[in-house]
C-alpha positions as CSV (number, residue, x, y, z in Angstrom):
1,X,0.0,0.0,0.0
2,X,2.9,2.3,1.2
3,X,4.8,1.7,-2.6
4,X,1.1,2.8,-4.0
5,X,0.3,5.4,-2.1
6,X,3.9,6.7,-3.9
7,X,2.9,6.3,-7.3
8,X,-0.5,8.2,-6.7
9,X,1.0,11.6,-6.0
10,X,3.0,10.7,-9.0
11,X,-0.2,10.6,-11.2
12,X,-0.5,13.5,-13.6
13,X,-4.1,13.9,-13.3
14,X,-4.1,13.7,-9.7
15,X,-6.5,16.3,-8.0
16,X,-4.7,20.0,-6.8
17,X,-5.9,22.8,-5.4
18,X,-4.4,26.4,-4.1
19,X,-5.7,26.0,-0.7
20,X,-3.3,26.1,2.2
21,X,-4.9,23.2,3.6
22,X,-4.8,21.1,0.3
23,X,-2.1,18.3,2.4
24,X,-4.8,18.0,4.9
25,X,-7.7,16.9,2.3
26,X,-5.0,14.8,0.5
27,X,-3.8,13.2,3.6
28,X,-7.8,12.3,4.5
29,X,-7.8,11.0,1.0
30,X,-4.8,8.7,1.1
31,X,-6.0,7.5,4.6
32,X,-9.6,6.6,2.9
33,X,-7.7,4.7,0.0
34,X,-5.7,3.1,2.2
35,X,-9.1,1.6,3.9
36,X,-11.2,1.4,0.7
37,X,-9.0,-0.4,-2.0
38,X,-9.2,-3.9,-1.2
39,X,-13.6,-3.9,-0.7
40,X,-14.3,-0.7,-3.0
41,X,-12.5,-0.3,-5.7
42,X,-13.2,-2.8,-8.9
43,X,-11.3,-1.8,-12.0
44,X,-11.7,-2.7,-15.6
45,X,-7.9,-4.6,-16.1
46,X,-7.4,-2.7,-19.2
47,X,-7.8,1.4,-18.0
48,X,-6.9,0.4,-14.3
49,X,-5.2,3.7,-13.9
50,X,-7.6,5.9,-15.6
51,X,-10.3,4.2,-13.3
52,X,-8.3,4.2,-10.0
53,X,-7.5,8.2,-11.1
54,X,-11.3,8.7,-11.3
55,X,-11.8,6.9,-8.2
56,X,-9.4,8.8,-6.2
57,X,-10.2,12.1,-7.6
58,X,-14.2,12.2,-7.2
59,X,-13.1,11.2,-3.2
60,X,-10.4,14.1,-2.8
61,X,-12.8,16.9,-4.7
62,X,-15.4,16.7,-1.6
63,X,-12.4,16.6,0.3
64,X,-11.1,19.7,-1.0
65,X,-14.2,21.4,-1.3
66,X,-14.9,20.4,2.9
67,X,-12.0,22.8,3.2
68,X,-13.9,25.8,1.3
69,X,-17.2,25.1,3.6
70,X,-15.4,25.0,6.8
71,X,-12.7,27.6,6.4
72,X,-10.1,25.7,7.9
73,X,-7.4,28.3,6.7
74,X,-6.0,28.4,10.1
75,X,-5.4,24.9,10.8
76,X,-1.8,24.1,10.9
77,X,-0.6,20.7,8.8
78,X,1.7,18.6,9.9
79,X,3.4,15.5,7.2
80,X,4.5,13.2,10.3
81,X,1.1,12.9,10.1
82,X,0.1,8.9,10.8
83,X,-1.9,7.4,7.8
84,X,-2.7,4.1,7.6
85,X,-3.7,1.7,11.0
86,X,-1.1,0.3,13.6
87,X,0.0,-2.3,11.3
88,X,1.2,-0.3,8.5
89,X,1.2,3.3,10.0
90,X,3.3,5.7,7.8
91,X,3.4,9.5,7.3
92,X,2.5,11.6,4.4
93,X,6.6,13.1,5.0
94,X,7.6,9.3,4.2
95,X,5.6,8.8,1.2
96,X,6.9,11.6,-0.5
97,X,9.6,11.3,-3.4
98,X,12.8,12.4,-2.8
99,X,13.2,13.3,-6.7
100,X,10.5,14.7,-9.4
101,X,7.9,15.8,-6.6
102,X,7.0,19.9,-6.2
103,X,5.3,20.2,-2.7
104,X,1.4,21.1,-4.1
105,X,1.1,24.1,-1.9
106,X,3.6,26.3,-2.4
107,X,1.7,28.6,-4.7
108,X,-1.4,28.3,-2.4
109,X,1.2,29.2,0.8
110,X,2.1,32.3,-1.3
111,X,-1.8,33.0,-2.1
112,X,-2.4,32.8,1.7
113,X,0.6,35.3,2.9
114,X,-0.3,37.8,0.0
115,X,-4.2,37.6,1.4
116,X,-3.0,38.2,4.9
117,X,-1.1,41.0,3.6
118,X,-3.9,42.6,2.1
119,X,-5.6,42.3,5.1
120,X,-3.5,43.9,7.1
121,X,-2.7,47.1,5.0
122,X,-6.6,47.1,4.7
123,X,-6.4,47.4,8.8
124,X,-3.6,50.2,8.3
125,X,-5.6,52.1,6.0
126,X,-8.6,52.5,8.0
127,X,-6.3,52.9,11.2
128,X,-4.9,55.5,8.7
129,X,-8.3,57.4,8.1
130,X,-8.7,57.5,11.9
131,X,-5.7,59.6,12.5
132,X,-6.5,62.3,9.5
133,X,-9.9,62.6,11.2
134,X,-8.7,62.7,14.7
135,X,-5.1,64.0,14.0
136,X,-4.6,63.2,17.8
137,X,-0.9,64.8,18.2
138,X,-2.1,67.7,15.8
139,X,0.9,66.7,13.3
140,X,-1.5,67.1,10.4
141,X,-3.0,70.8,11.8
142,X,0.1,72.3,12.2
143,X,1.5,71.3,9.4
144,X,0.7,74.3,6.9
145,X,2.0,77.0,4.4
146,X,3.3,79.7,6.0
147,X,0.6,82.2,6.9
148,X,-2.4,79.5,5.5
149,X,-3.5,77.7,8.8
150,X,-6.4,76.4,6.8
151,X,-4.2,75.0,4.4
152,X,-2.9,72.4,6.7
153,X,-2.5,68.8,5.8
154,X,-5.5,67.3,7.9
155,X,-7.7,69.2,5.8
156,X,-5.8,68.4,2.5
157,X,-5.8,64.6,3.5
158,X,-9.4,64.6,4.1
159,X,-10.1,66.5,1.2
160,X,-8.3,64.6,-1.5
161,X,-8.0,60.8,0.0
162,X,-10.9,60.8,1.9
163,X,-13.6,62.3,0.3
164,X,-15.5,60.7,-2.7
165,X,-14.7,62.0,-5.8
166,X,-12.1,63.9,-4.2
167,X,-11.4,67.8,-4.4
168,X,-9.2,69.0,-7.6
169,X,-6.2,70.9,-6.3
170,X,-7.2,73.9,-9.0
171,X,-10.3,74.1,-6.8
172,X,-9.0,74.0,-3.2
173,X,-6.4,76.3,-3.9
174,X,-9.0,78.9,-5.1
175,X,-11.3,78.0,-2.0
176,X,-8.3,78.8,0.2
177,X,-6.9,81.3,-1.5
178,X,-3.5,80.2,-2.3
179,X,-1.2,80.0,-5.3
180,X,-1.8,77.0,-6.6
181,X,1.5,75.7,-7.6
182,X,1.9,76.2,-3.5
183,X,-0.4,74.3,-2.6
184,X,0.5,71.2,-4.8
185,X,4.3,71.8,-4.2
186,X,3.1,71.8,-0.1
187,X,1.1,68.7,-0.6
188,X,3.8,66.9,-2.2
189,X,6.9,67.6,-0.2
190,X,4.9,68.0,2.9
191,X,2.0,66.1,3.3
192,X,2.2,63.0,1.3
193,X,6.0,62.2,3.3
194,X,4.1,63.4,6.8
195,X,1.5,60.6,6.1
196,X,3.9,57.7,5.1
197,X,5.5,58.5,8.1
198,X,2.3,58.0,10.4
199,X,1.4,55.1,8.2
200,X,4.9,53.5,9.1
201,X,4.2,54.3,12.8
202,X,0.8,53.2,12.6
203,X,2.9,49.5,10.8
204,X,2.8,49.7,7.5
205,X,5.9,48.1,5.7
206,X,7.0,49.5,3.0
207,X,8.3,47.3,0.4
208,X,11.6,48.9,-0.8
């Protein structure tokens, strides 16, 4: 069964899937084979690889799809896993090849970290919105063209990242009566550097 259970994950039609916990529904499907062969599975002798691939595959599609349903994303997998009973207990870690074999969940690992990621700069960026609201310390307030108080970067933030549409520059800086060449040349060496810094406090990472 062990030499078997080998040549499956060799199989090029064998079922995959992007999910993090893909080992896990593989592992319940090996552990099923490994009960089932011997009273379930009845080939035709001539296709008996296209019909054990069939077999295998409708079992380890439920499997997979389980994984969806119950969003068991923050399970953690282990290969010493045990399959098999007492008599011929393995692990998954065993059973794989040493040569030819690409672990199936790297690209749904990577899938998983970049989703975390965008959660958390999703968390940032409202945490983010909070502080150009609040402006707690009053960095954003005082942060202004000289003699233009209104034209501090809490109101400029609010104005063109946090409104929807946001305010054109031409029209703020004829609201507030300033030049607007000013205005855009304090937003830009001001403002926009005085908010990735908050951001940065606040744990963003950026990625240069």
């Amino acid at each position: 069964m062990n030499l078997l259970l080998r040549e499956i994950q060799l199989l090029p039609g064998l079922g995959k899937s992007s999910h993090p916990d893909y080992l896990d529904a593989l592992n319940n499907t090996f552990e099923w084979v490994n009960r089932q062969m011997c009273q379930d599975f009845n080939p035709d002798r001539p296709l008996v690889q296209k019909r054990l691939l069939q077999w295998i595959n409708s079992y380890l599609y439920w499997r997979i799809k389980d994984l969806y349903l119950q969003g068991k994303s923050d399970r953690t997998y282990s290969l010493d896993a045990p399959i098999g009973d007492h008599q011929s207990e393995t692990s998954l870690l065993e059973l794989l090849p040493t040569t030819g074999f690409q672990i199936p969940t790297r690209s749904g690992i990577d899938g998983y970290i970049e989703q975390i990621e965008r959660e958390q700069q999703q968390i940032i960026g409202l945490k983010l919105e909070q502080y150009v609201r609040e402006d707690p310390q009053e960095k954003l307030r005082n942060c202004h063209p000289q003699s233009y108080p209104d034209c501090n970067c809490q109101l400029l933030s609010s104005r063109v990242l946090l409104k929807s549409p946001p305010d054109k520059f031409t029209v703020l800086a004829k609201e507030l009566s300033i030049n607007y060449q000013t205005l855009k040349s304090h937003w830009e060496r001001k403002c926009r550097p005085l908010l990735q810094e908050i951001a940065i406090e606040l744990g963003y990472k950026s990625e240069s």
